[in-house]
C-alpha positions, -999 to 999 in steps of 0.1 A, spaced: -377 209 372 -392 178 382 -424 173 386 -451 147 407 -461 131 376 -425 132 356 -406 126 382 -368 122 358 -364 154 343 -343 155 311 -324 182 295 -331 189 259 -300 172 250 -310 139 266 -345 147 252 -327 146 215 -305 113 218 -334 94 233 -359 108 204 -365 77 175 -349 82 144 -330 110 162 -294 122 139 -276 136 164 -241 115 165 -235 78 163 -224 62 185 -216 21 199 -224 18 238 -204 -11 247 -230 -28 272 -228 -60 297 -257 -79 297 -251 -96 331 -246 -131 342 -278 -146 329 -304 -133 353 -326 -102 336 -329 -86 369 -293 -79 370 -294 -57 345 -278 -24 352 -300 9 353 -276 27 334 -276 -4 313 -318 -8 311 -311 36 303 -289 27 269 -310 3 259 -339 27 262 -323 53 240 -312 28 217 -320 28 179 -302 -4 169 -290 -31 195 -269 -60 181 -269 -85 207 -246 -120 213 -261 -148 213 -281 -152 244 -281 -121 255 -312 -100 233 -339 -118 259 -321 -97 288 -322 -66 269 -352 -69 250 -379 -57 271 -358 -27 278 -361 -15 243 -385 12 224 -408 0 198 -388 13 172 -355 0 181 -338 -26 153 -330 -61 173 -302 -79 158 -290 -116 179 -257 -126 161 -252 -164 156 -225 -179 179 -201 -180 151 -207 -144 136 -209 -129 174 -173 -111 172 -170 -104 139 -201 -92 121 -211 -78 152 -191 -48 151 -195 -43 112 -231 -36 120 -222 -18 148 -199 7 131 -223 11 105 -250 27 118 -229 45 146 -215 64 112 -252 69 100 -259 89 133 -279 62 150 -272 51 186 -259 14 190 -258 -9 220 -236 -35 216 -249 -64 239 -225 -87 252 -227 -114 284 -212 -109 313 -191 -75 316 -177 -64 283 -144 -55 302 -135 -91 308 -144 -100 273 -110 -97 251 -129 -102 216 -151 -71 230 -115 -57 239 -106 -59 204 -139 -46 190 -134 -11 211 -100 -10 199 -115 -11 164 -143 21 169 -114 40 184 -90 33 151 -119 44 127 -131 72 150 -165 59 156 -175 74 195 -180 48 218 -184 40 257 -190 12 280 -218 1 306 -201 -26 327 -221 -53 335 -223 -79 362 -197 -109 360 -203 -140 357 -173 -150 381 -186 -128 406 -228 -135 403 -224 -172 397 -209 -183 428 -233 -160 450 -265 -175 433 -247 -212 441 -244 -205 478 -204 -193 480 -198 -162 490 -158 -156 479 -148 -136 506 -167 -152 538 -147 -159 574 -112 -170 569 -112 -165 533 -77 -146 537 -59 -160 511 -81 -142 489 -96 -153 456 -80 -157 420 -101 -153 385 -91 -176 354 -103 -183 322 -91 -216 312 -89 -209 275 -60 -183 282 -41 -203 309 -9 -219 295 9 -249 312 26 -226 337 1 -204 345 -19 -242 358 12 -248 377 12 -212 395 -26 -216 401 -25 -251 413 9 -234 439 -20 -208 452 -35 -212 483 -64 -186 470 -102 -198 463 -101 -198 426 -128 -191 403 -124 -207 368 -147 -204 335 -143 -232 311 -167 -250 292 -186 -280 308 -169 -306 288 -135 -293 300 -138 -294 336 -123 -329 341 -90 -318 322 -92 -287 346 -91 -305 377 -69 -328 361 -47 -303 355 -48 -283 391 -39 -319 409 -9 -321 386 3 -287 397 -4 -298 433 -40 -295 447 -50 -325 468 -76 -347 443 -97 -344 478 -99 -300 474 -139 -294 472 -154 -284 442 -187 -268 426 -195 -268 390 -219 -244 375 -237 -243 344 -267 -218 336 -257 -195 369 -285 -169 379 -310 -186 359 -339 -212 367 -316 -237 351 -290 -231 371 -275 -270 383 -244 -270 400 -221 -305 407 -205 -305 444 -178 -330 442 -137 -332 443 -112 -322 420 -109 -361 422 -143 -372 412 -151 -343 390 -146 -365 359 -169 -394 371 -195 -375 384 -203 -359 356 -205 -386 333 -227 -399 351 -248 -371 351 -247 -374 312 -230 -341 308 -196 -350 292 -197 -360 254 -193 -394 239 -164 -399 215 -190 -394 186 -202 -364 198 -170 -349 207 -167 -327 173 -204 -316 168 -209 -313 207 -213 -273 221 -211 -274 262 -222 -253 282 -202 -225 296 -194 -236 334 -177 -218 366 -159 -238 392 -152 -230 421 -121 -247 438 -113 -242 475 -132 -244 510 -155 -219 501 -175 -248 485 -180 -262 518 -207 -228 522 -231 -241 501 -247 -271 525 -260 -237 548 -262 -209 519 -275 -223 489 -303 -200 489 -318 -201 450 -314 -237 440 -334 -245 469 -364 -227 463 -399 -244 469 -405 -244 425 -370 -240 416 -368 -247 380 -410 -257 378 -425 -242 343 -459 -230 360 -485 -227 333 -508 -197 345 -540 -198 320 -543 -161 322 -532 -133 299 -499 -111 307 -522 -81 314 -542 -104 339 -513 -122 357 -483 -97 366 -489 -101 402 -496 -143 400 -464 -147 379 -442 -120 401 -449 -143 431 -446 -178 413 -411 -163 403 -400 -157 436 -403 -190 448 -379 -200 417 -409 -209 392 -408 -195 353 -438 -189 345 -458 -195 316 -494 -173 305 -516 -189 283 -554 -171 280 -579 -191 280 -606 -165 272 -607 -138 246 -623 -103 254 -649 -86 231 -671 -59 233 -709 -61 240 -733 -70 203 -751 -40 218 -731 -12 234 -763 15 233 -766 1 275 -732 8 286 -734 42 271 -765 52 291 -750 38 319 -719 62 314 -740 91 310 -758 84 340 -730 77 365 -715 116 351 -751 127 355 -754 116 392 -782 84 386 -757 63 408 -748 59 441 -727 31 438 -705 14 410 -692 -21 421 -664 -37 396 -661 -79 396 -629 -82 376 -605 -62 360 -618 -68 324 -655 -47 342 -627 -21 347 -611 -22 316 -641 -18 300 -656 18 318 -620 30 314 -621 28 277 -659 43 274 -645 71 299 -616 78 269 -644 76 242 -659 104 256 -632 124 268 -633 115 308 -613 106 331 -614 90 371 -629 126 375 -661 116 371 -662 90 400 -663 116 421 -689 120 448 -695 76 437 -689 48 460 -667 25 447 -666 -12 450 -643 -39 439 -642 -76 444 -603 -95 443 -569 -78 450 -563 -75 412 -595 -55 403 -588 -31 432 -549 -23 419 -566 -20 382 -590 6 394 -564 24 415 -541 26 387 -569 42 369 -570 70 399 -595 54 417 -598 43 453 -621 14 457 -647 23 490 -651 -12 497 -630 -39 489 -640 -75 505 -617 -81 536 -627 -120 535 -637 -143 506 -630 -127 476 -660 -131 456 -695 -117 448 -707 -132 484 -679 -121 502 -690 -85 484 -722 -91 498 -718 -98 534 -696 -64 539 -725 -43 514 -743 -17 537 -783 -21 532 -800 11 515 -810 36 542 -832 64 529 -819 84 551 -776 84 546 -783 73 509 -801 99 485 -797 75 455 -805 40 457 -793 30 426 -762 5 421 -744 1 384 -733 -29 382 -710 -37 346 -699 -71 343 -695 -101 322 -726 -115 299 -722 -146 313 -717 -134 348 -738 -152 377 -772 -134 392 -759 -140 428 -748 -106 435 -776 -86 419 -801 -106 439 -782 -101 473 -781 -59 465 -820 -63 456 -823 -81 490 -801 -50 505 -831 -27 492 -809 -20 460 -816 -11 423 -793 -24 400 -788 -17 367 -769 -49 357 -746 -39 325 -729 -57 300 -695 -45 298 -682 -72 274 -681 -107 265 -660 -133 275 -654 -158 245 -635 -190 241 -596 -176 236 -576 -191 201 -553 -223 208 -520 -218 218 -492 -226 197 -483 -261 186 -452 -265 209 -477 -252 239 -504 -279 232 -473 -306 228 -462 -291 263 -494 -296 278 -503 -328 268 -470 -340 269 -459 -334 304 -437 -305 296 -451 -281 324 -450 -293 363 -481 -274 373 -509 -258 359 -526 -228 382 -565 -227 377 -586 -202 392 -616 -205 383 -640 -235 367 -640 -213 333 -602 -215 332 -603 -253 333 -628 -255 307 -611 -234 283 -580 -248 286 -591 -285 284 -610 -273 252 -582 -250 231 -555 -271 240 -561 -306 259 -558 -325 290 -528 -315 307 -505 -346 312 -508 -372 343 -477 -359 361 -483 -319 361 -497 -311 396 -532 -293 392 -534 -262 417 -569 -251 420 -581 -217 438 -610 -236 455 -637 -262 455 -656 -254 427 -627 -255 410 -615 -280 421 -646 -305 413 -646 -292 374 -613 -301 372 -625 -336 388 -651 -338 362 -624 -328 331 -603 -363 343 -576 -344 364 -564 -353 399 -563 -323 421 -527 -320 443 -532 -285 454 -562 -269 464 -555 -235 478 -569 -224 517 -587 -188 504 -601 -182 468 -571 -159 463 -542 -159 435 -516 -153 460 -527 -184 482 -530 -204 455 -492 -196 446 -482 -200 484 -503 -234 479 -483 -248 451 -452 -235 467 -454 -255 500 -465 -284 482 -431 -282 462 -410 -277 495 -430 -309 506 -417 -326 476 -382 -315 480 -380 -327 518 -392 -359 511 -365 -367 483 -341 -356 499 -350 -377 530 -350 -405 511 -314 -397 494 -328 -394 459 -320 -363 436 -346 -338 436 -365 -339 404 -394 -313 388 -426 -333 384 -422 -331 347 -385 -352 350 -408 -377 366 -432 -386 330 -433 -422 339 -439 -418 377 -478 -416 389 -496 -387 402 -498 -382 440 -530 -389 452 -529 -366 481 -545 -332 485 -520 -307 502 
């Protein structure tokens, strides 16, 4: 039975197959990877992949899956030119040495006819095998560009085509249709299949949209005419020259033909985003910046954490052991947390000595910022007081209740923190008629330099913005890996901020209304919707700030 803290119960067979290392039998799990987009991954399909001791994944496809897998899963990405042959090989032979396989493909492996062939393959040597549909790229593709297939007075319904597998009178019977038709070809093929659709009888005038990268941040799509298909994308640059025709490998593309295209001027709903395509360098770790980078990815952005400072225990940790001791011994009344590293820190002392959130109990809690709040609930406490204005040691401050002798029967307030953490907040609890013992918790040290390629990015003007949040962050960052380039837009969380960055050479273009990470990500996102309106007011195309290398900064604070 299921329990509040396990809430999926599993039966001991499911308990076997999803053990590692576990010889129970073999077998290939044909799985579909989805259109692009890791967030349209299955469940059943993120369920294989969780069970899976071997996943041998086409090209493109392992990033989707990846994150999905135990530790001790084998990760095999085929080369394009070995992805329907090898593949299976491998497959086969661990299914036969009792391991479970997932056989990653894009797409939905049901429309794939090499994948076809490779399940009529297990079958003919007996190896078991099953399949986890996936999403479609005909079907996801046109949704994320704004054409929904089967809108108002789309009666003549829709027809599917891979170009590769139409012959000359399969054109001609497609061309006849009066359906919206949805056809995969390679980028650089296009113009031959319009060509070949106005020969069979669609008007050069039919509207068109062409696709590459659908579902992903990279997504571009080309609304034009079966007429102008040909021009428009040479001069977008996208068709090969005569000497690159024989080394050239084009994208794979979706176009859709028919009125349907005509949705996209109201319903283009993900190319449009605010940061649509924007590589957001967030100068935080992963553990520090889930909720900064969930939000910047809504509003289209990928982004990018870099740390800027390293973590490391106090020289002498003999302090925060007393101070353990004494908050399970009853010396505090309060315990008030400044960042999530402060919680990080009591969490692992709690472990070293065999506690848990327990031993808050009968404590008041404090906690300064949104993110130090979530990292003490997810330790199993709930904060007391969490600052409902600035989020900061003074904001802490002003909500703090003065020491009464009479409510509070300790008057002590532990306090672990940073070692280069400010005095301002033990002097305001002194002021409050407060004693605080004010704890080192760790020590916050200058991080390593990013790799090469990030260093090249940041100086170069590969990322369009750069997120600071606090004065540290733009000190670090200048100092491990460079000035970020002229045309990335600086976003800072506030003033302070804000003049350090000044003082480093960099123009402020954002500077966020409250000392918050999620303001500061609204910030950046309105100024990119400011950016977007005023191209396309002025007819221009709309570019990232990092397409722009030669242009100048804006000199405007938004």
């Amino acid at each position: 039975m299921a329990t509040a803290t396990d809430p999926i119960a599993h039966s001991e067979e499911d308990a076997a197959h999803c053990a590692p290392g576990s010889r129970s039998e073999g077998r290939v799990t044909f799985l579909g990877a989805g259109p692009g987009d890791p967030g349209l991954l299955t469940l059943r399909g993120a369920s294989a992949l969780a069970a899976a001791d071997v996943v041998i994944a086409d090209p493109g496809t392992l990033t989707v899956a990846d994150e999905h897998c135990p530790r001790h899963t084998e990760r095999t990405e085929l080369p394009l030119a070995e992805s329907s042959g090898d593949g299976l090989k491998l497959a086969m032979e661990a299914a036969r040495a009792g391991r479970r396989v997932v056989r990653c493909v894009a797409g939905d492996p049901g429309l794939d006819g090499a994948i076809a062939a490779e399940m009529l393959d297990c079958a003919r040597a007996g190896v078991p095998f099953e399949v986890v549909p996936g999403i479609a790229r005909a079907a996801a593709v046109p949704s994320y560009a704004g054409m929904p297939l089967r809108g108002s007075g789309a009666g003549a319904g829709v027809r599917f085509a891979d170009a590769a597998q139409l012959g000359d009178e399969d054109w001609a019977e497609l061309a006849a249709s009066a359906a919206t038709l949805v056809i995969a070809a390679p980028l650089a093929e296009m113009p031959r299949v319009a060509a070949d659709l106005v020969v069979g009888g669609r008007a050069p005038d039919t509207p068109v949209a062409v696709t590459i990268h659908g579902t992903t941040t990279r997504q571009r799509t080309w609304q034009v005419t079966l007429g102008t298909v040909q021009p428009e994308l040479k001069a977008a640059k996208m068709l090969p020259t005569a000497a690159q025709a024989a080394d050239h490998v084009s994208p794979q593309a979706i176009a859709v033909v028919g009125d349907a295209v005509r949705q996209r001027d109201d319903l283009s709903w993900f190319e449009t985003k605010p940061l649509f395509g924007w590589n957001v360098l967030v100068p935080r770790t992963k553990e520090q910046a889930p909720f900064l980078s969930d939000q910047l990815r809504s509003y289209g952005a990928v982004p990018a954490e870099v740390p800027t400072i390293a973590v490391e225990p106090p020289r002498t940790p003999q302090q925060m052991e007393r101070a353990i001791k004494g908050l399970v011994t009853g010396r505090y009344e309060w315990v008030a947390f400044t960042s999530q590293n402060a919680v990080k820190a009591v969490r692992e002392k709690f472990e070293d000595y065999g506690l848990d959130a327990r031993a808050f109990a009968g404590i008041k809690v404090a906690a300064v910022g949104e993110s130090t709040a979530r990292a003490l609930v997810e330790f199993g406490v709930k904060p007391d007081l969490v600052p409902s204005g600035e989020q900061s040691a003074a904001g802490l401050l002003e909500e703090w209740p003065p020491y009464d002798p009479v409510f509070d029967p300790i008057d002590r307030v532990f306090l672990p923190r940073a070692d280069i953490a400010t005095e301002t907040l033990v002097a305001g609890l002194v002021d409050l008629g407060w004693e605080v013992d004010d704890v080192t918790a760790y020590r916050t040290v200058r991080a390593s330099p990013p790799p090469a390629e990030t260093r090249e990015a940041i100086k170069g003007g590969g990322f369009d913005a750069v997120l600071f949040t606090s004065s540290s962050t733009v000190r670090n960052l200048v100092g491990i890996a460079g000035k970020p380039h002229s045309v990335t837009v600086i976003a800072c969380i506030g003033p302070a901020t804000a003049k350090t960055a000044e003082e480093h050479g960099l123009r402020v273009d954002v500077l966020s209304p409250e000392p918050t990470v999620a303001a500061l990500a609204e910030a950046l996102a309105e100024y990119g919707a400011a950016r977007r309106d005023a191209a396309l007011e002025a007819g221009e195309r709309v570019l990232r700030p990092s397409e722009k290398r030669a242009g100048r900064r804006r000199k405007s604070v938004l």
